[in-house]
N, C-alpha and C positions, 0 to 999 in steps of 0.2 A: 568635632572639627574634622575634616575629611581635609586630605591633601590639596585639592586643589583650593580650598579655603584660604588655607595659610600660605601657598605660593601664589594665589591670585593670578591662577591661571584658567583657560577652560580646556576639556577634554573635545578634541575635533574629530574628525572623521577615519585621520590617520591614524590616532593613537592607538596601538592595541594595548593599552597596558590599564590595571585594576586600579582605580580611586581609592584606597584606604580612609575609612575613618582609623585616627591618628590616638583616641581617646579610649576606643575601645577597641575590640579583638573583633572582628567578622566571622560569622560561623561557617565560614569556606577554608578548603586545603586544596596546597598544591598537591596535585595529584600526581605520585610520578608516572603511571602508565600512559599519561597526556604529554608530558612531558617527553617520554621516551620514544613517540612517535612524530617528536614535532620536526622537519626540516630545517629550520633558519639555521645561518649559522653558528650561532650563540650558543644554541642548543642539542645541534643535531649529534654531538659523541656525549650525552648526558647520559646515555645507558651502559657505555663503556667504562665511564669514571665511575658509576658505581659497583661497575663490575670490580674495577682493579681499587675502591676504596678497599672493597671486603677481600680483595684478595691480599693485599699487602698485611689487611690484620690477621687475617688465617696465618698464614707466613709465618708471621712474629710470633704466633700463639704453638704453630707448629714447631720454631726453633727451639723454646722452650721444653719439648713434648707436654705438658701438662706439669713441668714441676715446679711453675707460677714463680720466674726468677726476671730476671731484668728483660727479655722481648716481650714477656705477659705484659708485665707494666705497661710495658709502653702500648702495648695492643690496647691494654684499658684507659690509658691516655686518650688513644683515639677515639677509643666506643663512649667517649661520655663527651655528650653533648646537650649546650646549653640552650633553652627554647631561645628560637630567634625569636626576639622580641621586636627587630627592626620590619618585619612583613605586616605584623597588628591581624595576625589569619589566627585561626584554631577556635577550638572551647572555651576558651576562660572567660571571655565575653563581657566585660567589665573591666576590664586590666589589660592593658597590654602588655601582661609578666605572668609568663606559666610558667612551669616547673622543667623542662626538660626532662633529659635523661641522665640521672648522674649513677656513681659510680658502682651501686646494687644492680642497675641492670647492665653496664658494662662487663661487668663479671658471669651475668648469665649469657650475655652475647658472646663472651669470650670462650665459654664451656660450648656453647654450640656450636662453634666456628671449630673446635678441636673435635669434638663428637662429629661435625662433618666431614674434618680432614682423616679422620682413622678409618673413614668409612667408605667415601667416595671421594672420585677428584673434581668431580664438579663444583665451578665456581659460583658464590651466592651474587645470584642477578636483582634481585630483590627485595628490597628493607622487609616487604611486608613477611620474607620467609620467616622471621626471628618469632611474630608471633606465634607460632608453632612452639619452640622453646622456651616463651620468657611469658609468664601470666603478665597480666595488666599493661603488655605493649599495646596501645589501642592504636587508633588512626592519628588519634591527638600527637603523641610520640614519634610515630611511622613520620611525617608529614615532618615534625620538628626536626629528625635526623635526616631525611634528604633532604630538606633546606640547607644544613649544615654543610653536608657533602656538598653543592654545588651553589654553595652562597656567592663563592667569586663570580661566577658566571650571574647571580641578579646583582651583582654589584655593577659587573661591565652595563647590564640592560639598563638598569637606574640612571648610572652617568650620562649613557645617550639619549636616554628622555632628557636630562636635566641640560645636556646641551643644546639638545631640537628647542627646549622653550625658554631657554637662557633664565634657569630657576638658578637664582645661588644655592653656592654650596659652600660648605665648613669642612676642615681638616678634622675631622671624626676616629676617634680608635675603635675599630671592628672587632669583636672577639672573635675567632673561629674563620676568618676573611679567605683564608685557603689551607690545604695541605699539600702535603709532599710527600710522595709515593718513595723516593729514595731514601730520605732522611726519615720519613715513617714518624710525620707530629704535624699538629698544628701551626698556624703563624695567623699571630693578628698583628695587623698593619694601621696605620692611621691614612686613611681615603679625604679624597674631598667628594661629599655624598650632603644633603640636604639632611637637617638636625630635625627632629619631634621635638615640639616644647613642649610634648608630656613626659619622656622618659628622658631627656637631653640626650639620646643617644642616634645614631642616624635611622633613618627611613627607607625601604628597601621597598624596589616597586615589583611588582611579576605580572607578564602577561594573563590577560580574562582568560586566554583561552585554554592557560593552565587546572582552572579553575573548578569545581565540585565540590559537590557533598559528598565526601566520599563513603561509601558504604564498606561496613568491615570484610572485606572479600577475600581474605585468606585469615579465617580464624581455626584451632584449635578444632572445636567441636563442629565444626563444618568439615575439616578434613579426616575427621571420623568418620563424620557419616559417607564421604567421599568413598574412604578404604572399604566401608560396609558396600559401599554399592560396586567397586572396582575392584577391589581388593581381596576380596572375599574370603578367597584358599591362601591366603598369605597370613589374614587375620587369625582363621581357625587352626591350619595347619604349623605355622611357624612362630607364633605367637600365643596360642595357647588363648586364643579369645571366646568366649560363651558369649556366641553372637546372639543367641534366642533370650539373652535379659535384656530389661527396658532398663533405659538410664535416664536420669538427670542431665540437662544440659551441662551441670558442673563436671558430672560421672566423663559425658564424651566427652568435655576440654582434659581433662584427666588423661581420659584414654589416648586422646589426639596426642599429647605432649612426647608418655612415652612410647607412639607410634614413632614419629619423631625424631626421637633420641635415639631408638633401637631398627630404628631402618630409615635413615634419612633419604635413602633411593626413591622410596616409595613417598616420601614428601615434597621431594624435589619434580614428582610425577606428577601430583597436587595443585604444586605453584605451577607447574606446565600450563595443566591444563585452565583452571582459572585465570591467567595471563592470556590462553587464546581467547576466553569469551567477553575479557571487561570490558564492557562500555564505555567506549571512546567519546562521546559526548561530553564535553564540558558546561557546565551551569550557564543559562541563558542569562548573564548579566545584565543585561538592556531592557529585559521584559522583566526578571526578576519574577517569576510565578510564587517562591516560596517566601517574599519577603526577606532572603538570607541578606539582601546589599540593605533597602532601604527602611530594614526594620527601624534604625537609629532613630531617624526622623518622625518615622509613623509616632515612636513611643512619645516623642518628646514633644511635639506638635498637637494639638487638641483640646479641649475643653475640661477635660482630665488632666490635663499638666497646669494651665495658666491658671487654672482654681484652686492649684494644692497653697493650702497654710499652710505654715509650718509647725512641728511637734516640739511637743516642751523636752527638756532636754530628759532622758530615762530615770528613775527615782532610782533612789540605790538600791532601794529593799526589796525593788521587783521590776527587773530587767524584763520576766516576761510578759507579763503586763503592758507593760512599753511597746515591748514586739505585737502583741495583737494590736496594736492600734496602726500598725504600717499594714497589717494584713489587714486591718479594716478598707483603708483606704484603698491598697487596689481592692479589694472587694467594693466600697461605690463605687468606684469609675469604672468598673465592667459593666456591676449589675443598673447602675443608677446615671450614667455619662456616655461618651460615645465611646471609650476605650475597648468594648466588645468587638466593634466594629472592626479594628486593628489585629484580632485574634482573630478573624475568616480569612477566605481570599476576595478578591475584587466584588465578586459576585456572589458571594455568601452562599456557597454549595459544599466549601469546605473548609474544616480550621487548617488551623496553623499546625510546623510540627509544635513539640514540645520545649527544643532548645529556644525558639521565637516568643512561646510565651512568658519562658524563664526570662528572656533575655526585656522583654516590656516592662514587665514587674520589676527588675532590677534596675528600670532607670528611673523609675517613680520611686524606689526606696533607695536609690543611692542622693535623689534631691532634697530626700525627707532625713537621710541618714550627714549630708554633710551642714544640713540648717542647724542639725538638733548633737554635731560633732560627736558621732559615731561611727567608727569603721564599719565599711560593709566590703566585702571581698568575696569574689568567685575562685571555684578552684574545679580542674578538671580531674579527671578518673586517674585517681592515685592508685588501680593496683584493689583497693578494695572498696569500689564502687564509687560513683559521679555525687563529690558535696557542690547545692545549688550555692547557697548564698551562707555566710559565716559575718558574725555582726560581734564588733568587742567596745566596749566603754570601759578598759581598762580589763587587768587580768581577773576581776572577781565577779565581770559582767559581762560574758559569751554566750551567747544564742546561734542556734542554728536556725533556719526555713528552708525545705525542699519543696518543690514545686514538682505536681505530676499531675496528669491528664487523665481525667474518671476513666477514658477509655484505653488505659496502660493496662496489659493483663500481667503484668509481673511488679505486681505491688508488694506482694510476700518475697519477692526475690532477696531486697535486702535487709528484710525482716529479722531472717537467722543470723547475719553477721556485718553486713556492711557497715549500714550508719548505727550501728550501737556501738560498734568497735570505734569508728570515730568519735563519739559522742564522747565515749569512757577516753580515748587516748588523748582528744582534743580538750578537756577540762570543762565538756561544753556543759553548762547549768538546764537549758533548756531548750525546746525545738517546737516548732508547727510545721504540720505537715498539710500542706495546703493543695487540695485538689481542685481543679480546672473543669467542670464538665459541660459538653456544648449539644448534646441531645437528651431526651426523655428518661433514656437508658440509663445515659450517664451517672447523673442523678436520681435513679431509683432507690429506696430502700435499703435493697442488697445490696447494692455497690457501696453506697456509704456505709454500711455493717461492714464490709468486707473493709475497705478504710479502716475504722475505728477497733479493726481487729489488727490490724498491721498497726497502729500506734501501740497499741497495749503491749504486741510484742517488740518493738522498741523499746517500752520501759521499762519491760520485765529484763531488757535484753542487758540496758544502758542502766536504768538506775533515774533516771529522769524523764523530767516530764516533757512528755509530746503530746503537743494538742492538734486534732484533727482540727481543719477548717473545710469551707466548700464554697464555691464559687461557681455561678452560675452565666456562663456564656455564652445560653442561649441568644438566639437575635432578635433583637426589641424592636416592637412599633415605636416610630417617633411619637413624640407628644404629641401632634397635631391630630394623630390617628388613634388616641386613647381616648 
């Protein structure tokens, strides 16, 4: 259900503002480098409030010097912030309920924000700067904490759409609705804002033109390689770096971090320059080339959806079992229905990314998963890599399926640690690991050896079983042409 469904409105010519579906999460982010360039009023000192969000936490963090007493606190009061769930934007693509940032990575934001006060007085202009110090801050995070920081301002923009189209609205309590730079805290208020009747909680609108994919543009291991190409007699000389060894892209995030930590001047040099080149383009909404707006539809529309029977409910003695038979199913409707079709673009010259095919699959097993009353739940990059889909019939029947694309070349990446570590801490009994491929390549031999070598090391890793599967996306003659 998309906003303007449930208010039984239409979007006109005036309207700059984004149609959310209300059910699930959109794989777009407000991007702030769009935002910090935008003129209107509403928006135009949106780069100054984040300037003086993080200055007022540095402050408190500084009062304290590091002996973590009553202005830390409250510093970490600030730095933890809960995903807005009232926008229905990010990763989790299935839920309108991620995970935010709670109080583990407030306490590394906070050591950073003291590590840049003892070092420089430059103030942090930039959410994206903290990736540099905090592992697992992704865009998913970045995106949810400047939502937070300048949520009053989509609150004001929401209200005047709601009065241009005379949408009602409800007395709603807002968590996180503003702060205060004096008092140094949060306040949530109770608004009159228009209610989701998925989450009961209110709806939060943001202009398209805020809009993108955002690409990870200030990480770790990119500002390594930065230092390497800029930096060069700083790395060697004053740091003591053996710049003639090859590393791991884990090795540079490493290195990046305590670059970082131990010269934040030279990071701050980093986010400069990266800040002059971003692409100020925002996501064509209207044409939608990547399918990010109207994949909903595509999924749930088609001869692939209106032919699904439903599954018997999971046997108790073999949960996995059960599970291949939802991977069967999108597997006929790619290989056997039009649903391949939904994985190209218009013109079938190119697929889809990766998070659009996740996010197809997952509405065909969440129709199959609530007929047959089974959870099924998306979660984004917790820190130790991206879990797709998590499926429970009670605590003694959990499964996982990850979904990747034959033509992924870091299939081993979380081979050594990621999803086994989830596997074992998650209780999870079992997994498929289900690959996606839409050329010859794809689907070679090798590639699937290499596959079935990254399962093995999953269960050698986790202790459980993971079954490869494969799916084939290449593009089909109609019947008529067979």
């Amino acid at each position: 259900m998309r906003f303007t469904e449930l208010t039984g409105i239409s979007v006109g010519g005036a309207d700059d503002w984004f149609d959310p579906v209300l059910t699930e999460d959109t794989p777009l982010y407000v991007d702030p480098f769009l935002v910090f360039e935008d003129t209107s009023p509403m928006f135009v000192d949106a780069h100054e409030a984040v300037v003086r969000f993080f200055a007022t936490c540095r402050d408190l963090v500084h009062l304290d010097d590091g002996r973590r007493g009553r202005y830390w606190d409250k510093a970490l009061r600030l730095l933890t912030f809960p995903e807005p769930k009232e926008f229905a934007l990010g990763l989790s693509m299935g839920s309108p309920n991620g995970s935010g940032t709670d109080e583990h990575f407030a306490e590394q934001m906070a050591d950073a924000l003291e590590t840049i006060s003892r070092a420089v007085e430059r103030r942090v202009a930039y959410v994206e700067m903290f990736s540099l110090f905090v592992p697992g801050l992704g865009v998913d995070r970045i995106s949810d904490i400047f939502c937070n920081i300048l949520k009053s301002r989509f609150i004001s923009f929401t209200q005047e759409v709601c009065e241009r189209h005379g949408i009602a609205t409800e007395t709603i309590s807002v968590r996180h609705a503003s702060w205060n730079s004096e008092a140094a805290r949060w306040s949530d208020a109770r608004l009159q804002l228009p209610r989701s009747p998925v989450t009961g909680e209110a709806v939060l609108l943001t202009p398209d033109r805020f809009l993108q994919d955002i690409p990870p543009r200030i990480t770790a291991s990119g500002f390594y390689r930065w230092a390497e190409a800029n930096r060069n007699a700083a790395l060697r000389d004053d740091l003591n770096y053996d710049l003639a060894t090859a590393l791991k892209e884990a090795e540079r995030a490493e290195r990046g971090r305590d670059i970082a930590k131990r010269r934040p001047d030279i990071a701050f040099d980093y986010v400069d320059d990266v800040a002059a080149q971003a692409d100020l383009t925002p996501y064509d909404v209207s044409k939608d080339p990547e399918l990010f707006v109207r994949w909903y539809e595509a999924a749930r529309h088609g001869r692939h959806i209106e032919t699904v029977d439903p599954v018997d409910q999971p046997d108790q003695s073999d949960f996995h079992a059960w599970l291949g038979t939802l991977v069967d199913r999108f597997t006929h409707a790619v290989e056997h229905s039009d649903l391949w079709r939904v994985l190209w673009n218009d013109d079938f010259t190119k697929p889809r990314k990766e998070k659009i095919v996740q996010a197809v699959a997952g509405q065909m097993w969440a129709l199959l998963c609530e007929r047959a009353n089974v959870d099924i739940s998306r979660e984004a990059n917790m820190g130790r890599g991206p879990v797709d889909f998590k499926f429970s019939a009670g605590w003694r029947r959990r499964a996982l399926i990850e979904v990747k694309l034959m033509s992924n070349r870091k299939f081993r990446q979380g081979a050594e640690a990621q999803l086994p570590e989830y596997l074992k801490s998650e209780h999870i009994s079992c997994a498929y690991y289900v690959c996606v491929g839409f050329t010859d390549s794809d689907l070679s031999d090798g590639r699937k050896a290499l596959v079935r070598e990254v399962c093995k090391a999953y269960e050698a890793k986790s202790g459980c079983t993971v079954t490869p599967r494969f799916i084939d996306a290449r593009p089909k003659k109609s019947a008529s042409n067979l």
